[in-house]
NUDREN-65888 format. One record per residue (C-alpha): residue number from 1; z negated, x, y negated. Coordinates in nm, 4 decimals. Layout:
! NUDREN-65888
REC  lovo        pz        px        py
REC   NUM         Z         X         Y
...
END
This chain:
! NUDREN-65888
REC  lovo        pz        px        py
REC     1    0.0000    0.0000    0.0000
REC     2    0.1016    0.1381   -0.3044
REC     3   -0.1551    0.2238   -0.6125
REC     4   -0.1975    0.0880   -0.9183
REC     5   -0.1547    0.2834   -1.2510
REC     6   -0.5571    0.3035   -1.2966
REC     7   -0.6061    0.4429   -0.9415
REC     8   -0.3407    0.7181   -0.9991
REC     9   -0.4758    0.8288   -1.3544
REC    10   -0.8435    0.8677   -1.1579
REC    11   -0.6460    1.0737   -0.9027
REC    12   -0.4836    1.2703   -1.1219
REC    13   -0.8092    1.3484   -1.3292
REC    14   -0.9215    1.4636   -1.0297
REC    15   -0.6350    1.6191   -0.8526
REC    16   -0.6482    1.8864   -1.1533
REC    17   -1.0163    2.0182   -1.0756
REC    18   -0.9158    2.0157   -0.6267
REC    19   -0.5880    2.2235   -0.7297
REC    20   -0.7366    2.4695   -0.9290
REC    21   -1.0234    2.5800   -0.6479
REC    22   -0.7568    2.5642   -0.3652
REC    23   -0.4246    2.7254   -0.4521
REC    24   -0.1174    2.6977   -0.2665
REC    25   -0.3216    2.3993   -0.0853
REC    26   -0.1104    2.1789    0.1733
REC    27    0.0436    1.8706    0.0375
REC    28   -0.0689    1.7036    0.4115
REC    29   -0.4297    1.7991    0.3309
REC    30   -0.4572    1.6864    0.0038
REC    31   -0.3085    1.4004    0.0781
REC    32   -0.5390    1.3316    0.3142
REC    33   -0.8318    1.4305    0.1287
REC    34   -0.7540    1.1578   -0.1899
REC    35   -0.6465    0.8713    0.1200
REC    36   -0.3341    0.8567   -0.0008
REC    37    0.0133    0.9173    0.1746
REC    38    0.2293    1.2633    0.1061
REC    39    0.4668    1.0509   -0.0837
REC    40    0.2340    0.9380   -0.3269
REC    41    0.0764    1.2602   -0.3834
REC    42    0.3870    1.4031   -0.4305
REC    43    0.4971    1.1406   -0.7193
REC    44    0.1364    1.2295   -0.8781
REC    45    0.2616    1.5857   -0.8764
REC    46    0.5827    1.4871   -1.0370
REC    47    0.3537    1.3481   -1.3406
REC    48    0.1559    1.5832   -1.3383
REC    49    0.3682    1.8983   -1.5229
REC    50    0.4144    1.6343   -1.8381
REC    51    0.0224    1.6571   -1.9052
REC    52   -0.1857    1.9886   -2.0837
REC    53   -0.4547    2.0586   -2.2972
REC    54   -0.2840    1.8549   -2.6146
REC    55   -0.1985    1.4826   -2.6292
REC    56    0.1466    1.6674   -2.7917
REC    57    0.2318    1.9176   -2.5808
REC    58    0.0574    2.2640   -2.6328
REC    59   -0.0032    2.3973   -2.2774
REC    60    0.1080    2.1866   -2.0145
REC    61    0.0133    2.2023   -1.6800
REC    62    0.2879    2.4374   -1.4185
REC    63    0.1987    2.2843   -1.0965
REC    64    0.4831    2.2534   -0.8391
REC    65    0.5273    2.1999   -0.4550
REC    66    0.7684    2.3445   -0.2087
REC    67    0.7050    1.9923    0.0011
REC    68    0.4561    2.1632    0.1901
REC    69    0.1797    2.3935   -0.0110
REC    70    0.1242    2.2907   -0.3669
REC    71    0.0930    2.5976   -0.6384
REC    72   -0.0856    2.5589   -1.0061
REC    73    0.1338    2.8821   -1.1939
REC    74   -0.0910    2.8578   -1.4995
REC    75   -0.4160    2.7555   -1.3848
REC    76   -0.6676    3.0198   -1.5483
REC    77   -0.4870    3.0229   -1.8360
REC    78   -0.5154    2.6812   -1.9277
REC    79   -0.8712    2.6297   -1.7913
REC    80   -0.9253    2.9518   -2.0012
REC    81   -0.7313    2.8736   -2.3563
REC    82   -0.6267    3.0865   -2.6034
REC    83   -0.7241    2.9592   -2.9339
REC    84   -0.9583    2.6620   -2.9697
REC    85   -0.8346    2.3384   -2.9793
REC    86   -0.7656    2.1557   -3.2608
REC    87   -0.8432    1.7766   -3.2741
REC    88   -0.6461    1.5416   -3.4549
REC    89   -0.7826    1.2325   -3.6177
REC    90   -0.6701    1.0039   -3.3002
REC    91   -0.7818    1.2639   -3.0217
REC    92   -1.1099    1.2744   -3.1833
REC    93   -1.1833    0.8949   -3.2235
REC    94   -1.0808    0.8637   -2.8468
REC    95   -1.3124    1.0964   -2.6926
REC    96   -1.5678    0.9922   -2.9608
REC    97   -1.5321    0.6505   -2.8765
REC    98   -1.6050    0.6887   -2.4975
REC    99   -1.8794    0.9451   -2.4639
REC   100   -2.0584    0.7196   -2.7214
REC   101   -1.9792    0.4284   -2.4195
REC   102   -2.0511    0.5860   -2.1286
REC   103   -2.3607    0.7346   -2.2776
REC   104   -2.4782    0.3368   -2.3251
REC   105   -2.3908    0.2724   -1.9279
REC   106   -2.7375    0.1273   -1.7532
REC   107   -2.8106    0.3518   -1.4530
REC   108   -2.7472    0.6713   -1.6140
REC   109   -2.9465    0.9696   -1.4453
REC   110   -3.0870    1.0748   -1.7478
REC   111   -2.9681    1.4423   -1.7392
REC   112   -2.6316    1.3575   -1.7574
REC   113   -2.6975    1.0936   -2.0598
REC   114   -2.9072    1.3465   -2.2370
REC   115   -2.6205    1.6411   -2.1296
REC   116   -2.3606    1.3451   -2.2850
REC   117   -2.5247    1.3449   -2.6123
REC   118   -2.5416    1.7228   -2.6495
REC   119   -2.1556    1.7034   -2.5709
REC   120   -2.1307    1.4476   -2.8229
REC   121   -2.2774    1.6097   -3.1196
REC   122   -2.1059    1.9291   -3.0406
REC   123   -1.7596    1.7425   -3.0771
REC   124   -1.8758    1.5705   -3.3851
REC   125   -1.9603    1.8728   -3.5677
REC   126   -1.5799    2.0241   -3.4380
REC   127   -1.4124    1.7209   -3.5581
REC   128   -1.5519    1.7436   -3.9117
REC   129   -1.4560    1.4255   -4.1104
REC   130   -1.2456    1.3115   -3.8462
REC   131   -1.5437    1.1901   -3.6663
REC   132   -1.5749    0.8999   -3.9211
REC   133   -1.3549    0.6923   -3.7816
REC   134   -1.5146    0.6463   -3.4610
REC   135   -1.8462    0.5280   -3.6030
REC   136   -1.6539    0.2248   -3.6715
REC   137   -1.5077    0.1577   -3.3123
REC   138   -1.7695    0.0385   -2.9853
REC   139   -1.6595    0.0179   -2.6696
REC   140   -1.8788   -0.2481   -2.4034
REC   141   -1.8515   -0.2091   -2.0077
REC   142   -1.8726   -0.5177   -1.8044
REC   143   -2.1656   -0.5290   -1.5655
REC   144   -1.9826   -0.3794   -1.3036
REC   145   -2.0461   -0.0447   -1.4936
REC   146   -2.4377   -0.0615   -1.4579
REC   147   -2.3660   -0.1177   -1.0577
REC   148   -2.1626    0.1449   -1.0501
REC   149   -2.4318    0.3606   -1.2256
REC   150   -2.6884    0.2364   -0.9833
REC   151   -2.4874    0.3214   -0.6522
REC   152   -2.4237    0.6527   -0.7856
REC   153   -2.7647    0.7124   -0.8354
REC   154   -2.8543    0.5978   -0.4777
REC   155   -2.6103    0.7669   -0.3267
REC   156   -2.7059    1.1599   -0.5014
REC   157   -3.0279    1.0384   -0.4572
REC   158   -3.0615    0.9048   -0.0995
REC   159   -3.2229    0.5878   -0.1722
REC   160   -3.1850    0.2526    0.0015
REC   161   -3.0500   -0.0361   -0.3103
REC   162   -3.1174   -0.4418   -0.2575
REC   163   -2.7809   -0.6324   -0.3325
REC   164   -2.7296   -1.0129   -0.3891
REC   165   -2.3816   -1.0682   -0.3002
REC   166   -2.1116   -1.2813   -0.3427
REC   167   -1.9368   -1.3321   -0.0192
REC   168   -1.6026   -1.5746   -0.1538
REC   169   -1.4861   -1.6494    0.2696
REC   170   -1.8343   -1.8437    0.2884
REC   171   -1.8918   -1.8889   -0.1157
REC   172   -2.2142   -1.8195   -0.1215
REC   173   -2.4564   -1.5739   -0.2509
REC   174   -2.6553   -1.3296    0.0238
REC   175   -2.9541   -1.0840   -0.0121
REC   176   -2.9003   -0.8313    0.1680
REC   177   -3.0543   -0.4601    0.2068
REC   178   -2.7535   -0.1587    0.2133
REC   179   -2.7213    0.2627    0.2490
REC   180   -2.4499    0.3650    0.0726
REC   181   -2.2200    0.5889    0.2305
REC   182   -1.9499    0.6356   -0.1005
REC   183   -1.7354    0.5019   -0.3716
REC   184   -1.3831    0.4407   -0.3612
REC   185   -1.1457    0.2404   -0.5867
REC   186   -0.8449    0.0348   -0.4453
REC   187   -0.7173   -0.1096   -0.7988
REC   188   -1.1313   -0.2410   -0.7640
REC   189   -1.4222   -0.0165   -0.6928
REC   190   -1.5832   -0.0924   -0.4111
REC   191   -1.9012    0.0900   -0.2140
REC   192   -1.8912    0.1534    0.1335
REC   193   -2.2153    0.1240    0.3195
REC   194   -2.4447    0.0274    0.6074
REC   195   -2.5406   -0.3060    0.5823
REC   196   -2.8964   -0.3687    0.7096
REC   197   -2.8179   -0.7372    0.7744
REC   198   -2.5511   -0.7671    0.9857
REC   199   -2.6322   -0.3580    1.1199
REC   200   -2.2287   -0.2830    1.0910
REC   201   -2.0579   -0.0986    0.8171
REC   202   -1.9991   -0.3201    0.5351
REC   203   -1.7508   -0.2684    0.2187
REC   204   -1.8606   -0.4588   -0.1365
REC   205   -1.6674   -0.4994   -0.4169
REC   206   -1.9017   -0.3837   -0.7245
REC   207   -1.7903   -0.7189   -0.9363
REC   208   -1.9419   -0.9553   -0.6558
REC   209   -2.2514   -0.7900   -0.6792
REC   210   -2.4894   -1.0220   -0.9013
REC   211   -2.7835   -0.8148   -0.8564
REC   212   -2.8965   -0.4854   -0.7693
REC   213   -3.1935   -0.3001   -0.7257
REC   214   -3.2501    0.1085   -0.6525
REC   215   -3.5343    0.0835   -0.3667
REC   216   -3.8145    0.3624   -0.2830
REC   217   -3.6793    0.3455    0.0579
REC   218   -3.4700    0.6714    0.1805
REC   219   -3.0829    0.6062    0.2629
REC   220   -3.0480    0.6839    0.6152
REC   221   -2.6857    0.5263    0.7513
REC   222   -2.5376    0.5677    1.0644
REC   223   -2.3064    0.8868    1.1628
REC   224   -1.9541    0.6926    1.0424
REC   225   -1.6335    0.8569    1.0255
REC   226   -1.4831    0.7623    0.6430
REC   227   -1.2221    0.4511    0.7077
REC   228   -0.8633    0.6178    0.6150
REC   229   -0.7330    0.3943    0.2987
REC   230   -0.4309    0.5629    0.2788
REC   231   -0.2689    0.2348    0.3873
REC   232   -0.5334    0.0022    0.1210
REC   233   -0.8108   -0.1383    0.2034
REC   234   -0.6998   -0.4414    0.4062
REC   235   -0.4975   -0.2724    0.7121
REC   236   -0.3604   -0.5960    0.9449
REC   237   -0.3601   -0.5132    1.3141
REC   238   -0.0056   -0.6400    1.5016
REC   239   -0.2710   -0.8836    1.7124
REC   240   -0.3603   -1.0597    1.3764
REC   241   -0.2056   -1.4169    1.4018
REC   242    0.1061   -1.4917    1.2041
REC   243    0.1341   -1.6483    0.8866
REC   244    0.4361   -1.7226    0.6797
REC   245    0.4223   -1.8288    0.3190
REC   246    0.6730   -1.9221    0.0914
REC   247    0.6558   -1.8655   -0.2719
REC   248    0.8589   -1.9478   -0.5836
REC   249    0.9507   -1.6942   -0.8208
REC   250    0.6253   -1.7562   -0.9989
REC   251    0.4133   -1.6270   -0.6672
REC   252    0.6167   -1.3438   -0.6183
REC   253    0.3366   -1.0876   -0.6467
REC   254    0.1941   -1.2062   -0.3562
REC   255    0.4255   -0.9460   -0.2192
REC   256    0.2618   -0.6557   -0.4223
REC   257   -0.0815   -0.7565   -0.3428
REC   258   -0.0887   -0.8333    0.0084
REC   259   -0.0026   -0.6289    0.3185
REC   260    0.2761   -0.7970    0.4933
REC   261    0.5693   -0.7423    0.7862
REC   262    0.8371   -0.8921    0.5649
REC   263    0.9475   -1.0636    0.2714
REC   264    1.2568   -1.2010    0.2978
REC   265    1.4754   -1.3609   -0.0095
REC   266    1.4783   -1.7327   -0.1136
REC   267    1.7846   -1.9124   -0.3149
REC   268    1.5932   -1.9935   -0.6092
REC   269    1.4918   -1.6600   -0.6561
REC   270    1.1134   -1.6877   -0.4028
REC   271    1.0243   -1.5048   -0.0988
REC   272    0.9743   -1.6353    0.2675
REC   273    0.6587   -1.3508    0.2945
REC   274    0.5622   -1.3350    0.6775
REC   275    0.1800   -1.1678    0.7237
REC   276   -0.0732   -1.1188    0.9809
REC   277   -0.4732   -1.2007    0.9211
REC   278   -0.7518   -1.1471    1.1282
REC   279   -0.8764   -1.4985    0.9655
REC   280   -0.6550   -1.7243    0.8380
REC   281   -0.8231   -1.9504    0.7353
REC   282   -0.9000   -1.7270    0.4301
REC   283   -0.5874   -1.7604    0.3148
REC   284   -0.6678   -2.1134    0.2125
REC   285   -0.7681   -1.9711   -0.1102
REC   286   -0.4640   -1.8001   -0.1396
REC   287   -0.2500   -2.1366   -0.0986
REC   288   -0.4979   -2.2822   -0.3781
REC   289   -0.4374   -2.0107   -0.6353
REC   290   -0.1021   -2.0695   -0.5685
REC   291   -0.0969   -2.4013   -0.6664
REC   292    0.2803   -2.5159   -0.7620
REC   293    0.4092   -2.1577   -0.6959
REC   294    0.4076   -2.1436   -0.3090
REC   295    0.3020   -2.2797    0.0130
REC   296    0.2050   -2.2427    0.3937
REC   297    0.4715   -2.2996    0.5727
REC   298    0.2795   -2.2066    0.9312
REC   299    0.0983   -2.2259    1.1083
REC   300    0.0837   -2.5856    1.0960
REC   301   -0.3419   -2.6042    1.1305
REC   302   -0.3521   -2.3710    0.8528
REC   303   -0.0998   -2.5536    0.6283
REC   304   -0.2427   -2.8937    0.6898
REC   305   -0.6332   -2.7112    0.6046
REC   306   -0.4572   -2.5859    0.2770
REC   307   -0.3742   -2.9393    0.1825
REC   308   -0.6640   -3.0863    0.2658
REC   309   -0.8853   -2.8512    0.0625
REC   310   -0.6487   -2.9193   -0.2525
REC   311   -0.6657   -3.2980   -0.1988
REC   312   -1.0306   -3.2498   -0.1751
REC   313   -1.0481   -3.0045   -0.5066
REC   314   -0.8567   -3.2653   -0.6857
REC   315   -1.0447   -3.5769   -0.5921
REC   316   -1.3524   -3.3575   -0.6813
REC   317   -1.2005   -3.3426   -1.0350
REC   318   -1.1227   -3.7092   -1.0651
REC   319   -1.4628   -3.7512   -0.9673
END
């Protein structure tokens, strides 16, 4: 499953730091290393020569690949520099604007905030009067920031964290006690970790999680083996059942965002999508959000369910 542009820019930020302490490392490992396929890393590498140490040019990053090891030409002498940089009014509001924002994130260890503001004060007193303008600007997270803060925390710190979930197969909020294994983003961010309810490895998207709380408890999961993502995070097997959906040209990106064995072109410009789930029922929702734009077309349980739970959403409303 392809990437979005957000997951390839966090790639990238850190693709730059793995290259520079492994030269002439192989594309196959590092591909493996970020879950993604050699294709994609390769297309990362392809964007990667255009960036450097100005948002205008200046020294730009000489990183190519024979198809097989991957060599950074110029690493120590842009990690290095020559002369200091030189912020312009734009480059300094920017990285202003979000230290100042992460430095407000709930969660923080408080080295790293206190390290943050240090930072911040030494690039205020480089940018001179171009700092002005960022005093004017704020930048708010949504709350999935602060859980993001808080499973980092658990995880450097080994501590057991208290979720209430939102589970949207049985819509319905659970308390539930995890040990988090990592982080990973898959156009969300999600945490990987050993559930303590249902004693399996669990994956949670941070924006379900209404509640959290760091516990005195030590983390102690399971020995797992890290899922491999490189295909997304939903990976069909070929003894899923069958499902085939049609869409109009409005429901289209039902094509982008779900795995699927085919998608095969309709007359008025909509796709005859055939997919496999390991419960389809959950694809009810699915039919719902499509509303107008596309359909189950089998199987027929599953189609008639789909109906059934729009007649009863409307009647709800005309209630």
């Amino acid at each position: 499953m392809a990437s979005n542009a957000i997951d390839q820019t966090r790639r990238m930020l850190s693709l730059v730091t793995y290259l520079k302490e492994r030269p002439g490392a192989r594309v196959e490992d590092v591909a493996r290393a970020f879950g993604v396929t050699p294709e994609e890393l390769i297309a990362d590498l392809n964007v990667l020569p255009m960036c450097g140490t100005s948002f205008r040019g200046g020294d730009l990053l000489d990183i190519d690949t024979d198809g097989e090891h991957i060599w950074w030409h110029n690493a120590d002498a842009v990690s290095s520099g020559g002369a200091p940089l030189r912020l312009a009014a734009d480059e300094a509001t920017a990285l202003l604007v979000a230290a100042r924002a992460v430095a407000t994130l709930p969660g923080l260890r408080e080295g790293d905030r206190e390290a943050l503001v240090r930072a911040t004060a030494k690039l205020e007193a480089a940018a001179g009067e171009n700092a002005g303008a960022s005093s004017r600007v704020s930048v708010t997270f949504e709350s999935e920031g602060g859980v993001f803060a808080e499973v980092d925390r658990a995880i450097s710190e080994r501590r057991r964290l208290w979720l209430r979930y939102y589970s949207p197969s049985r819509d319905e909020l659970t308390e539930r006690e995890v040990d988090p294994v990592r982080l990973f983003v898959l156009g969300h961010t999600y945490m990987e970790a050993w559930c303590r309810l249902s004693e399996a490895r669990r994956t949670f998207r941070l924006d379900r999680v209404a509640e959290i709380r760091l516990l005195d408890e030590p983390s102690d999961p399971p020995a797992v083996t890290p899922r491999d993502l490189s295909a997304g995070l939903v990976q069909p097997s070929p003894e899923d059942p069958e499902v085939v959906v049609e869409v109009g040209p409005g429901g289209r990106w039902v094509a982008e965002y779900y795995p699927h064995d085919s998608a095969e072109e309709l007359p008025d410009g909509g796709l005859r999508i055939t997919l496999r789930a390991p419960d389809p029922a959950s694809l009810r929702r699915l039919a719902l959000r499509l509303g107008r734009d596309g359909h189950i077309v089998s199987p027929a349980g599953l189609a008639d369910a789909a109906r059934d739970a729009a007649r009863a959403a409307l009647a709800a409303y005309d209630g």
